[in-house]
mmJSON file of the N, C-alpha and C atoms, coordinates in Angstrom:
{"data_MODEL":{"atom_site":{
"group_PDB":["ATOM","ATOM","ATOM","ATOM","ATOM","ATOM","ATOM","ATOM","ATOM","ATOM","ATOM","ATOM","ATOM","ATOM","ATOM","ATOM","ATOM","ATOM","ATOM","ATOM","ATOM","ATOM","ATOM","ATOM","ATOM","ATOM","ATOM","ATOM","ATOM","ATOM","ATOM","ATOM","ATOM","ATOM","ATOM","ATOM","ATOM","ATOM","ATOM","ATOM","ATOM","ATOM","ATOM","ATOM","ATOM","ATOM","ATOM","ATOM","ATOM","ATOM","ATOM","ATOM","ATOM","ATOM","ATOM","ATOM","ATOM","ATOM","ATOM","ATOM","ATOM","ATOM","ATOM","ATOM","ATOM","ATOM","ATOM","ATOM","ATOM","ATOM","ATOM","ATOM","ATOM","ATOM","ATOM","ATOM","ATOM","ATOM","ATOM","ATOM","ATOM","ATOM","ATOM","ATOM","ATOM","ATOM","ATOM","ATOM","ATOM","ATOM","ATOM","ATOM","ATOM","ATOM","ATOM","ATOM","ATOM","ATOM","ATOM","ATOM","ATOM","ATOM","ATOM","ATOM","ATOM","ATOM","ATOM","ATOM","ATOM","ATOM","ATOM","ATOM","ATOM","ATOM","ATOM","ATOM","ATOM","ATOM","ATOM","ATOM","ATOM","ATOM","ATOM","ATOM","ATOM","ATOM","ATOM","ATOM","ATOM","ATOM","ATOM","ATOM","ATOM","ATOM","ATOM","ATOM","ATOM","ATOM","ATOM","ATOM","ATOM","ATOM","ATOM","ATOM","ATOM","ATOM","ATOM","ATOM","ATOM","ATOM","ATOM","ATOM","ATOM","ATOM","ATOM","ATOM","ATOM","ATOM","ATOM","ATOM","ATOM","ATOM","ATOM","ATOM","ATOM","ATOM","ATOM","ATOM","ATOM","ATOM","ATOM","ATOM","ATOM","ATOM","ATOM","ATOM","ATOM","ATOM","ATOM","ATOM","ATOM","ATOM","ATOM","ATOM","ATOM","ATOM","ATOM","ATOM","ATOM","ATOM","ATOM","ATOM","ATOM","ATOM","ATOM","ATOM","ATOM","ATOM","ATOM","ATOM","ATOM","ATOM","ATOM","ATOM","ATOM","ATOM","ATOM","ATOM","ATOM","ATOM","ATOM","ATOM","ATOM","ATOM","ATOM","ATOM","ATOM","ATOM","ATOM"],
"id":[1,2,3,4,5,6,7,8,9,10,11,12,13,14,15,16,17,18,19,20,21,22,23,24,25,26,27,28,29,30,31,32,33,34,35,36,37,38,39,40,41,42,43,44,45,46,47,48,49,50,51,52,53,54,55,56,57,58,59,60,61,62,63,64,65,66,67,68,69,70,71,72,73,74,75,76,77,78,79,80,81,82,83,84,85,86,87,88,89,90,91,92,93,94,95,96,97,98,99,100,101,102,103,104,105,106,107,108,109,110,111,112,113,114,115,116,117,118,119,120,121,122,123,124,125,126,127,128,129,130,131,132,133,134,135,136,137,138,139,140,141,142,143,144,145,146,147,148,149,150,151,152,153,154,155,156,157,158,159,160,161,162,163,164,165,166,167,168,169,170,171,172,173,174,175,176,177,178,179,180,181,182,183,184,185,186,187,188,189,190,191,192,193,194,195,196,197,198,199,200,201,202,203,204,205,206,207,208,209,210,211,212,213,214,215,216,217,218,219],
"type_symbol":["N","C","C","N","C","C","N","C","C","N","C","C","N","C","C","N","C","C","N","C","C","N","C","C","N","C","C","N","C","C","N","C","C","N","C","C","N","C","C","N","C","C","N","C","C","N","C","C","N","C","C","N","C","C","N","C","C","N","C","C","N","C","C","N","C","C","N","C","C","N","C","C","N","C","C","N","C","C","N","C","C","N","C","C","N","C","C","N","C","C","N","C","C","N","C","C","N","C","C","N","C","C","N","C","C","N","C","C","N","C","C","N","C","C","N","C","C","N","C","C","N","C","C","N","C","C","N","C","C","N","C","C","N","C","C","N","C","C","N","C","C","N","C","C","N","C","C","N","C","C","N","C","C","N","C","C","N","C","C","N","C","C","N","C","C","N","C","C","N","C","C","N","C","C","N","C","C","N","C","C","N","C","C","N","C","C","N","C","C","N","C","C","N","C","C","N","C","C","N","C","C","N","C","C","N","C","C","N","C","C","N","C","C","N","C","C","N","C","C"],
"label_atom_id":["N","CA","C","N","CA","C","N","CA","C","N","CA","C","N","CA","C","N","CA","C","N","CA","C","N","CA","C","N","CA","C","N","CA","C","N","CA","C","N","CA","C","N","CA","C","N","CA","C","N","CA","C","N","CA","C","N","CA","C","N","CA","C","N","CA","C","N","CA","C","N","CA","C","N","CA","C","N","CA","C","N","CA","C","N","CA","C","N","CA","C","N","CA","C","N","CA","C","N","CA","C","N","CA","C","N","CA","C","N","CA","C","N","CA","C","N","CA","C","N","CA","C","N","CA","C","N","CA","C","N","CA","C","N","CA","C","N","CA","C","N","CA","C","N","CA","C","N","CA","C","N","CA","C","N","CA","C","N","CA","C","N","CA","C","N","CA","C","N","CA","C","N","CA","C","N","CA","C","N","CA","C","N","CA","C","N","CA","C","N","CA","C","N","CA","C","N","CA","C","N","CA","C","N","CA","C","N","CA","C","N","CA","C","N","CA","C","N","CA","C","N","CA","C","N","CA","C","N","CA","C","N","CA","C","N","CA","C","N","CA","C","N","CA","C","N","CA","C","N","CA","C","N","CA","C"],
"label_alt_id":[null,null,null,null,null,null,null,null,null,null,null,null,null,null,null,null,null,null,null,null,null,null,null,null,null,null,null,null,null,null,null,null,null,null,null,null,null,null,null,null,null,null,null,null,null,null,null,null,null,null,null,null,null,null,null,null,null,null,null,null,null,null,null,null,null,null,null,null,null,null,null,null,null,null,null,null,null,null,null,null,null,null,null,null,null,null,null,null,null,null,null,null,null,null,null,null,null,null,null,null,null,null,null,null,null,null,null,null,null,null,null,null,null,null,null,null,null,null,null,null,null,null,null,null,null,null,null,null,null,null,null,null,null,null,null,null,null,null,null,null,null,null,null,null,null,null,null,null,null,null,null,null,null,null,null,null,null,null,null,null,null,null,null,null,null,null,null,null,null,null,null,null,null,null,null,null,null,null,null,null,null,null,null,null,null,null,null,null,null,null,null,null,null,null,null,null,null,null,null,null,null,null,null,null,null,null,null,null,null,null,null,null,null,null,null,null,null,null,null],
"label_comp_id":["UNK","UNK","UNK","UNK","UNK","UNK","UNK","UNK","UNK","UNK","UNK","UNK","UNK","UNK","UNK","UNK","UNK","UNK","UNK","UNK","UNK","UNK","UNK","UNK","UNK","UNK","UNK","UNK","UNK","UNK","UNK","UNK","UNK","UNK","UNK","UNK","UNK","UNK","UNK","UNK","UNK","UNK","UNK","UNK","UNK","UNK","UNK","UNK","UNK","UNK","UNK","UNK","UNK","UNK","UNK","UNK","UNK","UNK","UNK","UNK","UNK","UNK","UNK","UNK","UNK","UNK","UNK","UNK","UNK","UNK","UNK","UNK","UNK","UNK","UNK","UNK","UNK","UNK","UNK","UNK","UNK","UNK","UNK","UNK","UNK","UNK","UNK","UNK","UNK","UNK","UNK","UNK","UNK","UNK","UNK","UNK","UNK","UNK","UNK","UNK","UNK","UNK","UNK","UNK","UNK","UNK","UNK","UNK","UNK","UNK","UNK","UNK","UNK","UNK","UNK","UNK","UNK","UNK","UNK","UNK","UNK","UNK","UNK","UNK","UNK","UNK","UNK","UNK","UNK","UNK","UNK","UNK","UNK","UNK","UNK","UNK","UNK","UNK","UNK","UNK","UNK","UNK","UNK","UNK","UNK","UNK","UNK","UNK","UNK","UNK","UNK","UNK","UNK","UNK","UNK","UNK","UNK","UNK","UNK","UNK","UNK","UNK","UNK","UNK","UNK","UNK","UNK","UNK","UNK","UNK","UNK","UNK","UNK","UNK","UNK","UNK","UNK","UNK","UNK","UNK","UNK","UNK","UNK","UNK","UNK","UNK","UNK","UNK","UNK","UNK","UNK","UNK","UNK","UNK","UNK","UNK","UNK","UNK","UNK","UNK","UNK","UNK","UNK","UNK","UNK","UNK","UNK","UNK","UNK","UNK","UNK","UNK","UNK","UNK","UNK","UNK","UNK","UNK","UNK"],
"label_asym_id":["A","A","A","A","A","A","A","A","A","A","A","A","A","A","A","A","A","A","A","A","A","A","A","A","A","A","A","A","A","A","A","A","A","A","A","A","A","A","A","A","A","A","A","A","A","A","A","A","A","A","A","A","A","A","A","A","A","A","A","A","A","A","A","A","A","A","A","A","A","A","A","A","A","A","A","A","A","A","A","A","A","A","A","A","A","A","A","A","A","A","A","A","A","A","A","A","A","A","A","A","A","A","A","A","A","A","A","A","A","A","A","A","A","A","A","A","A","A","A","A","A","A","A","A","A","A","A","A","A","A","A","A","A","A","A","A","A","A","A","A","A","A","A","A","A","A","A","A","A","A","A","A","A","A","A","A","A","A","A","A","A","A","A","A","A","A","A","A","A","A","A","A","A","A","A","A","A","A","A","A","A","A","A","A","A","A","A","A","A","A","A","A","A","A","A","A","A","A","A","A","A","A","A","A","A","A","A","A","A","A","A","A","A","A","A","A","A","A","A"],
"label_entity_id":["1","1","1","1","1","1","1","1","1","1","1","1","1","1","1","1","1","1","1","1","1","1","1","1","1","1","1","1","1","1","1","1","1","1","1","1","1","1","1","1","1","1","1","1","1","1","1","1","1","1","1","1","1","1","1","1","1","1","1","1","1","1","1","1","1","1","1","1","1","1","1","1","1","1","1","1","1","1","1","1","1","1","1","1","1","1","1","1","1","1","1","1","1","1","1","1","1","1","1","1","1","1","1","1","1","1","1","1","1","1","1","1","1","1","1","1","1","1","1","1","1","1","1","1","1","1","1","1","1","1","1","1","1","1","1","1","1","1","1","1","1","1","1","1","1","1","1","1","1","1","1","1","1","1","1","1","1","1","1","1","1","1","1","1","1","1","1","1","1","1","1","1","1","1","1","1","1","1","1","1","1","1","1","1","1","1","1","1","1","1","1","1","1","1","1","1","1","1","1","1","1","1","1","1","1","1","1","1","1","1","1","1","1","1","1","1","1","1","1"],
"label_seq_id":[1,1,1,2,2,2,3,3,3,4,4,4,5,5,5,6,6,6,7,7,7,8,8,8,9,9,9,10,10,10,11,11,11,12,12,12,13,13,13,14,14,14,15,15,15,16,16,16,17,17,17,18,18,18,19,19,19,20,20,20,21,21,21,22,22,22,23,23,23,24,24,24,25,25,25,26,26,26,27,27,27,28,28,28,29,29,29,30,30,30,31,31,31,32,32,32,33,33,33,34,34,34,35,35,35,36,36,36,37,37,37,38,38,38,39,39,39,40,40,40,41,41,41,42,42,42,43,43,43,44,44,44,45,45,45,46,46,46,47,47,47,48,48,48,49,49,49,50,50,50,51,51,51,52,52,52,53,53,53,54,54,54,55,55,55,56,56,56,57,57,57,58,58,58,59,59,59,60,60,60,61,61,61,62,62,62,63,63,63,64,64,64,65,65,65,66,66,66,67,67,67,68,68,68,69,69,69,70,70,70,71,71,71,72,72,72,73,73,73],
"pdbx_PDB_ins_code":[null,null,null,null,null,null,null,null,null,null,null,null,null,null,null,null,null,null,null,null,null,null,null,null,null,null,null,null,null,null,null,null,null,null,null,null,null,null,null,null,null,null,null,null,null,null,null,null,null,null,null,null,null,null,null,null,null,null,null,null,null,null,null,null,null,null,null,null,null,null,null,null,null,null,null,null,null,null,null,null,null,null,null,null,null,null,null,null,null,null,null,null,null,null,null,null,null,null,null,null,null,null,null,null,null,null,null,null,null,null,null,null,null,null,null,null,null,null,null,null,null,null,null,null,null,null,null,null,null,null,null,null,null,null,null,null,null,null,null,null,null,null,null,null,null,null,null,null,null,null,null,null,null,null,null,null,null,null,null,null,null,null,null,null,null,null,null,null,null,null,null,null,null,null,null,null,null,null,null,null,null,null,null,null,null,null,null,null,null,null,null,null,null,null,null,null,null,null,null,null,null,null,null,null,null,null,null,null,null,null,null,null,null,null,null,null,null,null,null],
"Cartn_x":[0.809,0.0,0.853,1.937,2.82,3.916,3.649,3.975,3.259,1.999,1.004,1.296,1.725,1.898,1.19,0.193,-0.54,-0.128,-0.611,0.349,-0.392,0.462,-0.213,-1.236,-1.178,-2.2,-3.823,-3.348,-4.6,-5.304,-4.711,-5.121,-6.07,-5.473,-6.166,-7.708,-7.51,-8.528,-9.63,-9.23,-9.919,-10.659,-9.994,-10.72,-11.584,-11.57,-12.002,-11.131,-9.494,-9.059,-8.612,-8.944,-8.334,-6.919,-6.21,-4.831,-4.761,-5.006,-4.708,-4.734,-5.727,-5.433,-4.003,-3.785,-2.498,-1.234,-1.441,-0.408,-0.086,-1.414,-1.728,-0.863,-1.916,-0.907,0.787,0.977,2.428,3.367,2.573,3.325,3.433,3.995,4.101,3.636,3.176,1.859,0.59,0.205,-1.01,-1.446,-2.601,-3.132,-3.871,-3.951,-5.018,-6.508,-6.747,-8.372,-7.771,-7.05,-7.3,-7.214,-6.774,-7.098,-8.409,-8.936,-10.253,-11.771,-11.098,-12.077,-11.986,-10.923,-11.062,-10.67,-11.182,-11.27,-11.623,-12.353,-12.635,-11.842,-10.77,-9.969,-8.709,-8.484,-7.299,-7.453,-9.004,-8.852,-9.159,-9.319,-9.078,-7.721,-6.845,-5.385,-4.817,-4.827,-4.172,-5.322,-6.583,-6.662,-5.617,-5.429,-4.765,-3.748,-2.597,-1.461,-1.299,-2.371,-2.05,-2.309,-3.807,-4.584,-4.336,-3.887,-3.542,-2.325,-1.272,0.12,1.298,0.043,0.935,2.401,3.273,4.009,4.687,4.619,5.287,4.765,3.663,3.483,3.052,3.507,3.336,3.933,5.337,6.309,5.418,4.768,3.993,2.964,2.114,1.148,1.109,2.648,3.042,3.536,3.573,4.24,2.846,1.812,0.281,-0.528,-0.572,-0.761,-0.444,1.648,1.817,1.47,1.543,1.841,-0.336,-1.199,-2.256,-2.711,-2.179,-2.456,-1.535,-0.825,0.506,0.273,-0.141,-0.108,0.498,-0.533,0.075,1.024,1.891,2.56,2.825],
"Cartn_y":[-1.194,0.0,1.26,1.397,2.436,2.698,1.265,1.637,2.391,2.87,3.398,4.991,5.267,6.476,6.875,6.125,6.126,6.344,7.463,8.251,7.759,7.328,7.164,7.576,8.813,10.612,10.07,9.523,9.048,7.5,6.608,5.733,6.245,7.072,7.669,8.132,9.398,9.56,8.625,7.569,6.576,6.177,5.869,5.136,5.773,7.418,8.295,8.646,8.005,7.553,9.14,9.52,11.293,11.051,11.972,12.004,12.597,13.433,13.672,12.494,11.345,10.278,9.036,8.971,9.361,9.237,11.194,11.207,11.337,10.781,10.203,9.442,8.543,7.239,6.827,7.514,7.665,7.87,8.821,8.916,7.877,8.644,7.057,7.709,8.541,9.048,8.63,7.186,6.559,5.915,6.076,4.994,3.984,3.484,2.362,3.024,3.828,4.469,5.396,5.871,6.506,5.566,4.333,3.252,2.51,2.537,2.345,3.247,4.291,5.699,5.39,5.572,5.767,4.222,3.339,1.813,1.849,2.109,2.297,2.943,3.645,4.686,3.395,2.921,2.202,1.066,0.679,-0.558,-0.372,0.826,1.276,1.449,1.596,1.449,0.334,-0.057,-1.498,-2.144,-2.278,-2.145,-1.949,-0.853,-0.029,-0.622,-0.565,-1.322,-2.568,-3.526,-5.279,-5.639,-5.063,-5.759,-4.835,-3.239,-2.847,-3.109,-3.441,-4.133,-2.759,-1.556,-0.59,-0.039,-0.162,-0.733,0.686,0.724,1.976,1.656,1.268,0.936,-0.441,-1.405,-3.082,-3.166,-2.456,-3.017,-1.577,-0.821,0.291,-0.622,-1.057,-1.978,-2.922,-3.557,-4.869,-3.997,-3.178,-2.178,-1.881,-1.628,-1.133,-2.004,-3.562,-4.622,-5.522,-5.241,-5.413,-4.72,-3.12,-2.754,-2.541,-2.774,-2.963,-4.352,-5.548,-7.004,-7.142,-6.427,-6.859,-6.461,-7.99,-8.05,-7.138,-6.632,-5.787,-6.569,-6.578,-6.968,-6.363],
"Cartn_z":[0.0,0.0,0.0,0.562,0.598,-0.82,-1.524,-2.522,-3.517,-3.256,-3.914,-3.623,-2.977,-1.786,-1.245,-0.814,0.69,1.38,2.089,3.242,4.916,5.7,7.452,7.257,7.336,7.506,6.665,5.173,4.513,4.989,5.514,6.298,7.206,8.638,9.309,9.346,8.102,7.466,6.929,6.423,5.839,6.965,8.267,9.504,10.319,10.213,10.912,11.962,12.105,13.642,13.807,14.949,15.453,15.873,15.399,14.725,16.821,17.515,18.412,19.777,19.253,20.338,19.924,18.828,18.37,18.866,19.351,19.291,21.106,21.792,23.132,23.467,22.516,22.802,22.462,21.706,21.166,22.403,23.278,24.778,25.592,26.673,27.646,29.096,28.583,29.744,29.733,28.881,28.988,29.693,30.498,31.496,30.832,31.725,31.849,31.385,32.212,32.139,31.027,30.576,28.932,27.887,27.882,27.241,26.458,27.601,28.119,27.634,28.165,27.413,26.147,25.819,24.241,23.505,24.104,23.106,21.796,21.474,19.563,18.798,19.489,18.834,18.715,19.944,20.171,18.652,19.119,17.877,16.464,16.163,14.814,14.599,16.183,15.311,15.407,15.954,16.136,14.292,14.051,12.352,11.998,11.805,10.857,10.75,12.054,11.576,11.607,12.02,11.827,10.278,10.493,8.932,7.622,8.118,6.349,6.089,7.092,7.239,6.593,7.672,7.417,8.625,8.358,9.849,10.414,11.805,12.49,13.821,13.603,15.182,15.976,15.687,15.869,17.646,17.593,18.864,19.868,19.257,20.311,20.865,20.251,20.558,21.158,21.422,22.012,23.696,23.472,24.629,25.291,24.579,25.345,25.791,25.541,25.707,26.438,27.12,28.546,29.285,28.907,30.306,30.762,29.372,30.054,30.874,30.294,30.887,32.006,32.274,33.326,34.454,35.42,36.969,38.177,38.761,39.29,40.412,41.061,42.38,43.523],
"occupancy":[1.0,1.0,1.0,1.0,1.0,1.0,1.0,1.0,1.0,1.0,1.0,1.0,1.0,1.0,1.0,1.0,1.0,1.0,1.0,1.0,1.0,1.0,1.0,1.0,1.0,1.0,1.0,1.0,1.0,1.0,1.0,1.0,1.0,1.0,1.0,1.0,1.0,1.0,1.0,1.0,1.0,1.0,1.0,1.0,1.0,1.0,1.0,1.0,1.0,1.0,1.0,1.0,1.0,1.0,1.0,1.0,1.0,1.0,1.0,1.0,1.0,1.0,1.0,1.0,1.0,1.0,1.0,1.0,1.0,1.0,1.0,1.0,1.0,1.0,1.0,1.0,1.0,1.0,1.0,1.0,1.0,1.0,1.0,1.0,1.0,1.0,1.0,1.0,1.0,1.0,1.0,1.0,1.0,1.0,1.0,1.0,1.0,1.0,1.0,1.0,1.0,1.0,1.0,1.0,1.0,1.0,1.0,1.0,1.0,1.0,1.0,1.0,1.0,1.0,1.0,1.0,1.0,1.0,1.0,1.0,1.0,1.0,1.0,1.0,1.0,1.0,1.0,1.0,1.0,1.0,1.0,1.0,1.0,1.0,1.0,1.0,1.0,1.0,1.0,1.0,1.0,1.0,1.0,1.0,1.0,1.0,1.0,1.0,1.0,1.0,1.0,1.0,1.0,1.0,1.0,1.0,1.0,1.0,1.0,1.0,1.0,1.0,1.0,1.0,1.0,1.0,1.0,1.0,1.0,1.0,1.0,1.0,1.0,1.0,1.0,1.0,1.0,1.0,1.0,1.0,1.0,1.0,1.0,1.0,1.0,1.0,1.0,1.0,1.0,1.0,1.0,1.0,1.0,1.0,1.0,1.0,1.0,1.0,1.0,1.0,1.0,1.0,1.0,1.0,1.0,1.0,1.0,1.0,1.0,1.0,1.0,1.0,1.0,1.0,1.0,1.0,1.0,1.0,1.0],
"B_iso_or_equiv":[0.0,0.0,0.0,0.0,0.0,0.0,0.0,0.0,0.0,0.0,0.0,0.0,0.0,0.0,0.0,0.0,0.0,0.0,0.0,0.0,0.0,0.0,0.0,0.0,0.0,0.0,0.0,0.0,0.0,0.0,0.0,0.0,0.0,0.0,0.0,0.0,0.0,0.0,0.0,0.0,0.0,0.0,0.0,0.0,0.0,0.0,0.0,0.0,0.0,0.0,0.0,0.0,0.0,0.0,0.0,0.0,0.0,0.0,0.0,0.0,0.0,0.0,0.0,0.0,0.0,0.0,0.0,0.0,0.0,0.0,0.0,0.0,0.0,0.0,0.0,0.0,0.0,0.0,0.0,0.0,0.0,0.0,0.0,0.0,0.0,0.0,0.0,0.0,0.0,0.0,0.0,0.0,0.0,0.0,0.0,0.0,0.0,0.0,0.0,0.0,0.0,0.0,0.0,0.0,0.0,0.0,0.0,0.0,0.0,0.0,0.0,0.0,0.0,0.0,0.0,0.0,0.0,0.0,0.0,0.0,0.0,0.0,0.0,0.0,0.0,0.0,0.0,0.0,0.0,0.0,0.0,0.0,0.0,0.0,0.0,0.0,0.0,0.0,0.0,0.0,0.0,0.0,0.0,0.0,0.0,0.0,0.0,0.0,0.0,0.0,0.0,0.0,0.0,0.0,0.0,0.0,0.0,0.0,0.0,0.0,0.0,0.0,0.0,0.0,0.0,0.0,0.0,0.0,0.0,0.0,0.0,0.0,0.0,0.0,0.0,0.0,0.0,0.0,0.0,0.0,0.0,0.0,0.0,0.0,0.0,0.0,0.0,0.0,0.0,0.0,0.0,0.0,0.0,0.0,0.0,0.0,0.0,0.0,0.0,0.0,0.0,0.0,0.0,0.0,0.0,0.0,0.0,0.0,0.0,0.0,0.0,0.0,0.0,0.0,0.0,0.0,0.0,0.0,0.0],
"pdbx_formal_charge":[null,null,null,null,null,null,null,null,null,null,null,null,null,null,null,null,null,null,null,null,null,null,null,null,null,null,null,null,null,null,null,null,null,null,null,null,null,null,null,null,null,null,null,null,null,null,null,null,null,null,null,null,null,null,null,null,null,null,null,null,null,null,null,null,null,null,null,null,null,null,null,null,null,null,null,null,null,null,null,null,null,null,null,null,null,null,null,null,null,null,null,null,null,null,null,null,null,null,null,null,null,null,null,null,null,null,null,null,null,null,null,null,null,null,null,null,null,null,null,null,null,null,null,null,null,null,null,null,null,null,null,null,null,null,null,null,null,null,null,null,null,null,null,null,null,null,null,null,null,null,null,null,null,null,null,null,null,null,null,null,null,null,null,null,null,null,null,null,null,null,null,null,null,null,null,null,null,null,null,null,null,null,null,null,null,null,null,null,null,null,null,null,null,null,null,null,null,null,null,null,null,null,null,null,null,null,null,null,null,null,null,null,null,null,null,null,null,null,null],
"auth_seq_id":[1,1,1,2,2,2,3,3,3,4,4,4,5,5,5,6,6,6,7,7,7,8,8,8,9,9,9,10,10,10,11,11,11,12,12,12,13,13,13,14,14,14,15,15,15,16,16,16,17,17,17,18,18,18,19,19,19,20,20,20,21,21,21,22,22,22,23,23,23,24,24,24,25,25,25,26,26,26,27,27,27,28,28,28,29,29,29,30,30,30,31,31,31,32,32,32,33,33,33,34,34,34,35,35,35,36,36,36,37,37,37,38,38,38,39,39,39,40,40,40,41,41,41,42,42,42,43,43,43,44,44,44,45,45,45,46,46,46,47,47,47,48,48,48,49,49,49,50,50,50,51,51,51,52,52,52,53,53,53,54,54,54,55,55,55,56,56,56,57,57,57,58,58,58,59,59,59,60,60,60,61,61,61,62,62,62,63,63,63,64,64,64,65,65,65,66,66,66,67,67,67,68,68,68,69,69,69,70,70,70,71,71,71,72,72,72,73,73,73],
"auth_comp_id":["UNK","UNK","UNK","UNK","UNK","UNK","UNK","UNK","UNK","UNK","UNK","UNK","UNK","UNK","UNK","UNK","UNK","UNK","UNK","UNK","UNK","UNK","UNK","UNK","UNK","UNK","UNK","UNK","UNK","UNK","UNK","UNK","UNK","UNK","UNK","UNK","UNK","UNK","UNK","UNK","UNK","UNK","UNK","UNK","UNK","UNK","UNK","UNK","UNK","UNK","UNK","UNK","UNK","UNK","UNK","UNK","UNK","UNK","UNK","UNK","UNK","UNK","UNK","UNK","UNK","UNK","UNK","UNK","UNK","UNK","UNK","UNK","UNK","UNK","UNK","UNK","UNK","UNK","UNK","UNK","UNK","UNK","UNK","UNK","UNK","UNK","UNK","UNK","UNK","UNK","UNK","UNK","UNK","UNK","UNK","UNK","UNK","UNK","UNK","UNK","UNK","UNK","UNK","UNK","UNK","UNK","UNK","UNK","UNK","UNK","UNK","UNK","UNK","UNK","UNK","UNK","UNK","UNK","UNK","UNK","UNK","UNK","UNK","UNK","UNK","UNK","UNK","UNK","UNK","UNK","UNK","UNK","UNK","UNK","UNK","UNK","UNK","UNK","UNK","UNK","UNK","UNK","UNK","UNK","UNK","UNK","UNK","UNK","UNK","UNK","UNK","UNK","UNK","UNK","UNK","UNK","UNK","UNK","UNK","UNK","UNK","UNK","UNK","UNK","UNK","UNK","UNK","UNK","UNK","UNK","UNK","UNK","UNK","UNK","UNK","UNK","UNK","UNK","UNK","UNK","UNK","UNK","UNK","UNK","UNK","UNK","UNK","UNK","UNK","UNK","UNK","UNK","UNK","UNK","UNK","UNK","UNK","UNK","UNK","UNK","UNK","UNK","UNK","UNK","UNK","UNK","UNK","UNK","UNK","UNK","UNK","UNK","UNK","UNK","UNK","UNK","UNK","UNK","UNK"],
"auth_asym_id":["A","A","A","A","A","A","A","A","A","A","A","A","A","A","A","A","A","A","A","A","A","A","A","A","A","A","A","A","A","A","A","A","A","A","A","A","A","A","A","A","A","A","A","A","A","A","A","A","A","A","A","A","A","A","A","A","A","A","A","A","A","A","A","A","A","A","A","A","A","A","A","A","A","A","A","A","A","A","A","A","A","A","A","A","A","A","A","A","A","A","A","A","A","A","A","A","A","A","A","A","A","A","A","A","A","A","A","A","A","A","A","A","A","A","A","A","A","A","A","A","A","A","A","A","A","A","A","A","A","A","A","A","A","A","A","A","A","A","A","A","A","A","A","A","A","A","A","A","A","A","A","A","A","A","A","A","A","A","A","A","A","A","A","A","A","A","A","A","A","A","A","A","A","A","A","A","A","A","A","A","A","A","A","A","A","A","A","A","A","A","A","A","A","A","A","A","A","A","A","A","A","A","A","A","A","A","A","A","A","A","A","A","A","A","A","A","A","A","A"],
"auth_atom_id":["N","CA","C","N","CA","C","N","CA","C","N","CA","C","N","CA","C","N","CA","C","N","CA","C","N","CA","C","N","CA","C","N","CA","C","N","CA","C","N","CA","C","N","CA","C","N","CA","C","N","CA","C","N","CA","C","N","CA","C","N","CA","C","N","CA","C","N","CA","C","N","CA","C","N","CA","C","N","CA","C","N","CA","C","N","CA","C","N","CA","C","N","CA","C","N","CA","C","N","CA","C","N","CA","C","N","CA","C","N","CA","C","N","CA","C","N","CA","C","N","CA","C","N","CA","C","N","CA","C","N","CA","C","N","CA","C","N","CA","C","N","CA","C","N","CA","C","N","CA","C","N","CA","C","N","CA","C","N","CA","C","N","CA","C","N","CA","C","N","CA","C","N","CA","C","N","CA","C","N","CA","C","N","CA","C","N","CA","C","N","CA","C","N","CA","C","N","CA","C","N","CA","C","N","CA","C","N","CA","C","N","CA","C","N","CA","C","N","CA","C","N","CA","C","N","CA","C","N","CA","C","N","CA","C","N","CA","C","N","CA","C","N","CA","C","N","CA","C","N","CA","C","N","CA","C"],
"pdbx_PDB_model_num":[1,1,1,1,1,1,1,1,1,1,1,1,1,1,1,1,1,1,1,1,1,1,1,1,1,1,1,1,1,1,1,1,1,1,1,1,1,1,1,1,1,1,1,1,1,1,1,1,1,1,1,1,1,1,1,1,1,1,1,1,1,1,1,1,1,1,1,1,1,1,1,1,1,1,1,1,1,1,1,1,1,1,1,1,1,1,1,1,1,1,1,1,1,1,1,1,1,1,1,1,1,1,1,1,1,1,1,1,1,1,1,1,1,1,1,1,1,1,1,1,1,1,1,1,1,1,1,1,1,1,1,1,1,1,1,1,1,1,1,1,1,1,1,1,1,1,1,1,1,1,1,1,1,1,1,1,1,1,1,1,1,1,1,1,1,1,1,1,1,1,1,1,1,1,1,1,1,1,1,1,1,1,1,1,1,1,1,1,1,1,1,1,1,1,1,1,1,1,1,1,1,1,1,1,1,1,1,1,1,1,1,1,1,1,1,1,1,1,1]
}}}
């Protein structure tokens, strides 16, 4: 798809996904309960980058996925 020059930005667009939760999550100031709030946002991206196999954010996702499933002690 990127060989087409499909840009991130037009993906986005395509999904409706708001470019500002984003660039939320991009931080590492995300909780748990902003996770949560905004679930439909999260799984339009995690879409985006599994199934259009557009890649930049796979190892972010694997990062939001421990530190949301991971036991507290």
């Amino acid at each position: 798809m990127k060989a087409h020059g499909i840009t991130r930005e037009a993906y986005q667009n395509v999904l409706g996904l708001e470019s500002s939760t984003v660039a939320e999550y991009n931080s590492k100031a995300v909780t748990r309960e902003h996770i949560f709030l905004h679930g439909p946002q999260y799984a339009k991206y995690l879409y985006f980058d599994k199934y259009l196999e557009y890649e930049g954010s796979s190892s972010d996702l694997r990062k939001w996925a421990l530190r949301l499933f991971k036991v507290n002690e």
